[in-house]
N, C-alpha and C positions, 0 to 999 in steps of 0.2 A: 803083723798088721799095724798100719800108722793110722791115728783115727786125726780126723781136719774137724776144724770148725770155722766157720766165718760170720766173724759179724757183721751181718746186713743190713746195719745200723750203722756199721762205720765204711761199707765199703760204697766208695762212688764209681765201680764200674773205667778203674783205670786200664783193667785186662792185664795186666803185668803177669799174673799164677795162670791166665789163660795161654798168655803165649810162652811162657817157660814147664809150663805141664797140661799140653792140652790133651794127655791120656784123660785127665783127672777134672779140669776146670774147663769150662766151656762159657761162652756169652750167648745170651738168647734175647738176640734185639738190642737195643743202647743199653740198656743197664740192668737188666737182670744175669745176674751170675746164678752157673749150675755148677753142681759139683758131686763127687762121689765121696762119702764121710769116712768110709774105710777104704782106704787104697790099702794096695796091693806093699809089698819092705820093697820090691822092688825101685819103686819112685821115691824113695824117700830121698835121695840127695834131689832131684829135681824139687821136689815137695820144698826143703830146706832153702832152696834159691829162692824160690819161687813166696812164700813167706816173706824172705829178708827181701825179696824186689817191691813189696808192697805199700805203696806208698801213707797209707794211712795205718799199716798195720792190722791191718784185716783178719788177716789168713793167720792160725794156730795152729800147730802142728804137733802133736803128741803118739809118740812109740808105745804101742801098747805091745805087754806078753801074752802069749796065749798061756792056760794054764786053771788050775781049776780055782773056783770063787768060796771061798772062805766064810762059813755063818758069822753077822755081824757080832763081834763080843769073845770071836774066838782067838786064843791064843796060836802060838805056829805049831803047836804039836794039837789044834783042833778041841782043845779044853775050855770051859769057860772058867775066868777067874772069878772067886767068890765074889771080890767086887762089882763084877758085870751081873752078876744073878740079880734079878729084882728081889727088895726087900730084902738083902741079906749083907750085912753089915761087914769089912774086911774079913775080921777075927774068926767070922763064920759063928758068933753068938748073936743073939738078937737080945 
């Protein structure tokens, strides 16, 4: 999955991501832009044009993996370090 974000605060409705991905971006009326926040890995190279065609910079484009989400504080084998434990000091003494 690629996830888009656009800021619509910076974009002025040039259509540049509408006409290099209009699976993805679409224009509704002079200036409002539509869009789908998760497209599909297949667009991703259109995505990429379509980003770098943007004249104000608008368009973000980020590769996301699928895969499972990790408790905040855990290490990669799924442990929390004493550190991350509230109130408990490295050494594991208080």
């Amino acid at each position: 999955m690629v996830r888009i974000a656009v800021d619509l605060n910076r974009c002025q409705g040039y259509a540049q991501c509408a006409f290099l991905a209009p699976e993805i971006f679409a224009m509704h009326g002079q200036e409002a832009l539509l869009y789908d926040p998760d497209a599909d890995d297949a667009h991703r190279e259109k995505l990429a044009r379509a980003a770098a065609a943007c004249p104000v910079q608008a368009v973000l484009v980020d590769a996301v993996e699928p895969g499972p989400v990790e408790p905040a504080g855990a290490g990669a084998d799924g442990t929390r370090r004493a550190a991350d434990a509230p109130g408990e000091a490295v050494s594991g003494v208080r």
